[in-house]
C-alpha positions, 0 to 999 in steps of 0.5 A: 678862672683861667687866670686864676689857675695859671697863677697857681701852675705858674707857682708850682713850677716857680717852687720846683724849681727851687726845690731842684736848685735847692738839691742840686747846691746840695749835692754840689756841697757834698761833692766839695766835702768829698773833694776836701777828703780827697785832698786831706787824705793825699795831704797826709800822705805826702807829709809821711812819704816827705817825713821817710825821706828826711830821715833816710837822708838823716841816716845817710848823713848820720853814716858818713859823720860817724865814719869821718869821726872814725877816720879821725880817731884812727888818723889821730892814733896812728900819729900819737900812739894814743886815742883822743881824750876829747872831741875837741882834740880832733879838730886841732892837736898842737904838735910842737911844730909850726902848724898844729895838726886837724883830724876834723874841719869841726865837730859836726852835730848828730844829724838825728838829734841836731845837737853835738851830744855824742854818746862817746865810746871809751877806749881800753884805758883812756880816751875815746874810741868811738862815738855813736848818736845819742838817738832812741829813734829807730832806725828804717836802714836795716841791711846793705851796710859797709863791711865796718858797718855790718853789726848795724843791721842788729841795731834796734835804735840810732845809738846802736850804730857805733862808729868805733876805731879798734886798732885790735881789729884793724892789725886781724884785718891786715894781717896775712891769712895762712898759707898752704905750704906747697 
């Protein structure tokens, strides 16, 4: 009988034990699962800081495009007393001498769009005056703008931000101010 109830200790031991590695692969699981979680969750917000930063550099990108574009505009009329009718014109304008005359290396793409679908800004008359994104996307810079830039802190999308050449605006801006008369 001694026999007997050893076999029967030794096979309950035998079953607690498989209980206890039965609870501890258990809590091992869940321990993963949770580590999953953490992982997942870190994931996604690592993607969302990654998404604000590509289109802070997007809109970096999209201010000095338009103020190239602004620049060529104003070169191209002070030097033909007109605005360009196309695009196209800044790159290469024949001049009627030797080398034709380059306002813009190229047409550079909308960096918020990928594409080179400027929404061109009419001049009194004809040609263009400026171009602006063709983007509905809101834009995260609101404040801290260049002074040519300042109606950008209103703007309630990307093509809000019009990059315009107004050669009104520039002869108030070099005029002289009044002067006291001592």
């Amino acid at each position: 009988m001694r026999n007997g109830s050893g076999l029967a200790r030794r096979a309950g031991g035998r079953a607690s034990q498989a209980r206890g590695a039965a609870r501890q692969a258990g809590f091992t699981y869940v321990g993963l699962l949770v580590l999953v979680a953490l992982i997942g969750i870190v994931l996604a917000s690592v993607g969302q800081v990654t998404k604000t930063v590509m289109q802070r550099e997007r809109e970096t990108e999209l201010l000095f495009i338009g103020r190239e574009y602004r620049h060529a505009i104003a070169r191209f009329f002070r030097q033909n007393h007109r605005f360009p009718l196309t695009l196209e014109e800044l790159v290469t304008v024949e001049t009627g001498g030797p080398t034709p005359q380059h306002y813009l290396r190229r047409l550079y793409r909308d960096p918020m769009t990928h594409a080179v679908d400027w929404t061109l800004i009419p001049a009194p008359g004809q040609g263009i005056m400026g171009i602006a994104s063709s983007s509905q996307r809101a834009p995260l810079k609101r404040a801290g703008f260049d002074v040519a830039d300042e109606s950008f802190e209103k703007a309630e999308t990307y093509a809000d931000w019009m990059f315009l050449f107004d050669p009104r605006a520039m002869l108030m801006l070099a005029a002289p101010g009044p002067t006291s008369g001592r």
